[in-house]
N, C-alpha and C positions, 0 to 999 in steps of 0.2 A: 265584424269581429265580436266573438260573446263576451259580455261585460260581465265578470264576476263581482258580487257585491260581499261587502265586507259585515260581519257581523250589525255593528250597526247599524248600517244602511240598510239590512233587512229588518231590523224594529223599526225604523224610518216607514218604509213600505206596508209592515203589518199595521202601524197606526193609521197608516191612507188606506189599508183595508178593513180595519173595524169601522171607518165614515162610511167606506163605500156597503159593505155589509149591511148596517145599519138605516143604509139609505134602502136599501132592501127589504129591511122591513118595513120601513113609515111608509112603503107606497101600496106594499101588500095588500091590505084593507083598503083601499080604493080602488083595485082593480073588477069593478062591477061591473053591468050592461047599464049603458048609457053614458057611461065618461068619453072623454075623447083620449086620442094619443096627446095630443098638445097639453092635458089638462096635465096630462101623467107624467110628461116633459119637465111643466114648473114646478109641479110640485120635486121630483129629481135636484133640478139645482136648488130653488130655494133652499132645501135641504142639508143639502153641500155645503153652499155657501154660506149656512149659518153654524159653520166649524169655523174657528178662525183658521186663514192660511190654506183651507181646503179649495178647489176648483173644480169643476167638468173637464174630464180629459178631452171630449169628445167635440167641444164647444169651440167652433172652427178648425180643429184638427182636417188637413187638407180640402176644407173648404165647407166641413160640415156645419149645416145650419141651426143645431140643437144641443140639448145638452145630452141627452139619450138615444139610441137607436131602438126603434120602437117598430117591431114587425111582427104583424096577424097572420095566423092560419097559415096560407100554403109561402107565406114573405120568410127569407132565411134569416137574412140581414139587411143590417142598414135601411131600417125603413126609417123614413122623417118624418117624425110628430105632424099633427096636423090638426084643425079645428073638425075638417070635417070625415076625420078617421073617428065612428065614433064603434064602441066595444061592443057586441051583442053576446045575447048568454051561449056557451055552448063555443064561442071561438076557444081560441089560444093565444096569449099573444108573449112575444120574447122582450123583455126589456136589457139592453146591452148598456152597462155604466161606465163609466173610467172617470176616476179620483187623480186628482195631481196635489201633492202633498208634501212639504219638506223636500221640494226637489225630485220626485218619484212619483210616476205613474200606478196606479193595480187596476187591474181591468176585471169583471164580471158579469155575466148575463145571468137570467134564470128565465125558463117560458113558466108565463102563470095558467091555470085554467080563470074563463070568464063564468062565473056562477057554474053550474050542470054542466058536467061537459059527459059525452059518451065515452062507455066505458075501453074501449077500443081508443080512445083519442087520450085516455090516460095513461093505456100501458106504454103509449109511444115517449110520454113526457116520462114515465117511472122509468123505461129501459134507456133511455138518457141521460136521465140521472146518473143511471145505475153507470152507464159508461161513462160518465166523468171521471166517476171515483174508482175504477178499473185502473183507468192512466194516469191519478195521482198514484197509485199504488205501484205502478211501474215504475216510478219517478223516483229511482232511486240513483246514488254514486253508483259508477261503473255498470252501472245501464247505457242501456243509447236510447235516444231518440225514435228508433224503430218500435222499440220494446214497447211505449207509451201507444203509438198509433195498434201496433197490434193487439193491446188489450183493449183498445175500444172496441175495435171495429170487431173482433173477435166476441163480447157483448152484443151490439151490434146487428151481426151476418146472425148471428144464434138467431135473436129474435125478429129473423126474416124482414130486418129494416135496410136500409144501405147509409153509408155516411157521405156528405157533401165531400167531393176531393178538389175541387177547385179553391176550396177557402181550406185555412190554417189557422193552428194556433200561434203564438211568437213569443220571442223573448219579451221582455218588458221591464224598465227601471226608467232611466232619466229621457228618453224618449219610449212613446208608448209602444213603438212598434221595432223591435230588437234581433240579431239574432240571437238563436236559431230558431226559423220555422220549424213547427210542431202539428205535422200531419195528423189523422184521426185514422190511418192508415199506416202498415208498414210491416215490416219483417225484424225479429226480434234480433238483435246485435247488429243492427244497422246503423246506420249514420252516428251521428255528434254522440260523440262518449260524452255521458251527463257528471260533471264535477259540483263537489260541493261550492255556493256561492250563486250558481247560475237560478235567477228568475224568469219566471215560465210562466204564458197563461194556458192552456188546456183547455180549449171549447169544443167537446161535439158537437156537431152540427146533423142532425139524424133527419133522415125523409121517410115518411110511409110508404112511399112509391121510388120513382127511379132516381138516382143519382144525379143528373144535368140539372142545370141551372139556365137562368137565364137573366140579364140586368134590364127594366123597367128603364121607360121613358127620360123619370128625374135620372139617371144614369148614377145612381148610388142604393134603389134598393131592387137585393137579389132573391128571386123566387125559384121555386120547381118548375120547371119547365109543362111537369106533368099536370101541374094543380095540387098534388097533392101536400099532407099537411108535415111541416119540418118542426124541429124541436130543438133548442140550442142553451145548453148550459155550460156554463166558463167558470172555473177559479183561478185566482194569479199565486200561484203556489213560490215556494224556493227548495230548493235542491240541499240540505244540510246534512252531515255524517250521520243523524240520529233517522235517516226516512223524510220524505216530503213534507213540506211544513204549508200546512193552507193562509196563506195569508189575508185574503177576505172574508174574515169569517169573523162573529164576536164571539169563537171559543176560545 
């Protein structure tokens, strides 16, 4: 069932997203050749944690061992921190956060570049971008749900990328993971009619190459099946009568 949130419980969630925002930026500037995931990890909660009341959403969330999902190059999601993932120049790598905060979850990724990266290896992270804020822009009352996956992916197919269809976006408030799933894909006037109240996270998940996936070993992080390289940007938005409201953000 969609959990609509009441006015104030979306300034509740916006204030868990200017931590998590913010945590966004203190790790920016460390993201260099030579750091490790694990390094990128503490520095993430410490973070956090030095909000009063603030948490890691992600920190044992169904068994996960981190406070970040931290995934390089052709990794989608869910990769686990590690000492001996260490950064080199020219990768990518995604860091995935979630804030718990006054009772409410907000969830966010962004992929960084690692120093130089090829120019070709940027347009993939710029046309990601670019489709996040497509299906915030969808994201309006008496939209649906479709409307939001077809302006990604419509982004997207343009620029001859394909989007992961196996993973989703989700609702999100007092548990991290909500309805309604929020495809990166779809047909416009489809599914869940979007009402004011409803919070949404919106992650593209983009591949240079083909769309399949496949899950690794540790059985929590998911790659390209192809190799090649994916790209993954999230914001935990809310649905309000004035147009989509970003709630992880410090604007």
């Amino acid at each position: 069932m969609i959990q609509l949130k009441s006015p104030r419980e979306i300034e509740t969630m916006a204030a868990g997203g200017r931590i998590l925002a913010a945590t966004h930026r203190h790790i920016r500037p460390a993201i260099v050749p030579g750091i490790t995931t694990l390094e990128i990890d503490a520095m993430v909660e410490a973070f956090i944690r030095s909000h009063p009341g603030a948490t890691p959403s992600f920190k044992g969330l169904y068994g996960f061992p981190a406070s970040a999902c931290i995934s390089i190059n052709e990794e989608i999601v869910h990769g686990i921190p590690s000492p001996r993932r260490i950064l080199a120049a020219g990768d990518i790598v995604t860091v995935d956060i979630g804030v718990h905060y006054g009772g409410f979850h907000t969830d966010s990724a962004w992929t960084y570049p690692v120093g130089a990266i090829l120019p070709e290896t940027q347009r993939l992270l710029d046309v990601t971008e670019r489709s996040l804020y497509a299906g915030i822009e969808a994201a309006r009352v008496g939209h649906h749900i479709g409307d939001i996956g077809h302006a990604v992916e419509e982004v997207v197919t343009r620029a001859r990328y394909t989007v992961v269809r196996d993973l989703v976006g989700h609702g999100v408030g007092t548990s991290m993971h909500e309805e309604p799933q929020v495809p990166n894909h779809g047909k416009p006037k489809r599914g869940t009619k979007l009402q004011a109240g409803m919070t949404i996270a919106i992650e593209p998940m983009v591949n240079a190459g083909g769309a399949a996936t496949r899950t690794l070993a540790d059985k929590w992080t998911i790659v390209t099946l192809d190799g090649a390289l994916s790209a993954h940007f999230e914001h935990t938005i809310a649905i309000t009568a004035e147009g989509p409201r970003i709630l992880t953000t410090l604007d």
